[in-house]
C-alpha positions in Angstrom: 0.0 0.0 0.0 1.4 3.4 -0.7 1.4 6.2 1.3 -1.1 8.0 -0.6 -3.6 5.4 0.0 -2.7 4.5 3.2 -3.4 8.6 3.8 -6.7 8.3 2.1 -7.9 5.0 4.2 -6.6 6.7 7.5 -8.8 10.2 6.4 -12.3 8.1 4.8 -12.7 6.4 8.4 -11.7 9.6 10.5 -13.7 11.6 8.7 -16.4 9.2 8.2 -16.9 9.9 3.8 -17.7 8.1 1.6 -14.5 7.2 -1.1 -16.9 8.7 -4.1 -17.0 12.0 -1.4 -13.4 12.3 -1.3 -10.3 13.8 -3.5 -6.9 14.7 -2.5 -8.1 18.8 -3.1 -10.6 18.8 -0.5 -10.6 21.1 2.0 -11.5 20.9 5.7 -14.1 23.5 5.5 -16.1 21.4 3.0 -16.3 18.9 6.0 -18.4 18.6 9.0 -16.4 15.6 10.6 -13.4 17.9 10.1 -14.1 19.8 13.9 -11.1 20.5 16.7 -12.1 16.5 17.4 -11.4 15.3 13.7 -8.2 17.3 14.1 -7.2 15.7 17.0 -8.0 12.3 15.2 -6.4 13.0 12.2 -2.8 14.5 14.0 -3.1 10.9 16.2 -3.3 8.6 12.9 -0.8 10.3 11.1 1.3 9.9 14.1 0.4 6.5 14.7 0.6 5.5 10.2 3.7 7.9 9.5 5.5 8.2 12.4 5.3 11.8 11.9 3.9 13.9 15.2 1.7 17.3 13.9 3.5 20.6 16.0 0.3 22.4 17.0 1.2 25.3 14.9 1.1 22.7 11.9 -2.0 20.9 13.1 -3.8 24.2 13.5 -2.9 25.3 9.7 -4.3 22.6 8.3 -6.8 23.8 5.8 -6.8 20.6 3.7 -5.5 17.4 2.5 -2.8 18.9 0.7 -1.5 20.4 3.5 -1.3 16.9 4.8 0.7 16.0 2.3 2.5 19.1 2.0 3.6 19.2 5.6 4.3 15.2 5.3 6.7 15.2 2.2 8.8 18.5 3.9 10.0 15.3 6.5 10.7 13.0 3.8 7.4 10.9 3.3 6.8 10.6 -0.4 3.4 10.5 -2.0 4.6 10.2 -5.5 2.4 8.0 -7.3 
C-alpha cells in the first residue's frame, strides 16, 4: 500500500466519507467531521501510520488534504504516485 492510500484510508474512516465523497483537493471546510475532534483524530493517525507527530502550529494550519501532504513530504514521506 502506498502512502497515498494509506493517507486516504486513515482520512475516509476519520472523517467518516464516503470514497466517491473524497479527493486529494478537499478542504476541511467542505467537511463537517473535520471539527477540533477530527483534528485531534487526524494529527493521532498520522502519528500513529507515519510516524510523523503534527506541532500544533502545523495541526492548527491545516486547511486541507494537501496540506497533509504538504507538511508530510517536507519530513521525507513521499506521495509520488
Amino acid at each position: 500500500m502506498t502512502n497515498r492510500e494509506k493517507l486516504i484510508d486513515l482520512l475516509l474512516d476519520i472523517l467518516l466519507l464516503d470514497p466517491s465523497e473524497f479527493h486529494l483537493e478537499l478542504k476541511r471546510d467542505e467537511i463537517q467531521t473535520w471539527d477540533s475532534m477530527g483534528l485531534v483524530a487526524i494529527a493521532v493517525g498520522v502519528e500513529e501510520t507515519f510516524g510523523y507527530h503534527f506541532t500544533p502550529g502545523e495541526a492548527t494550519s491545516l486547511t486541507g488534504v494537501d496540506d497533509i501532504i504538504r507538511i508530510l513530504e517536507t519530513k521525507g514521506i513521499s506521495f509520488a504516485e
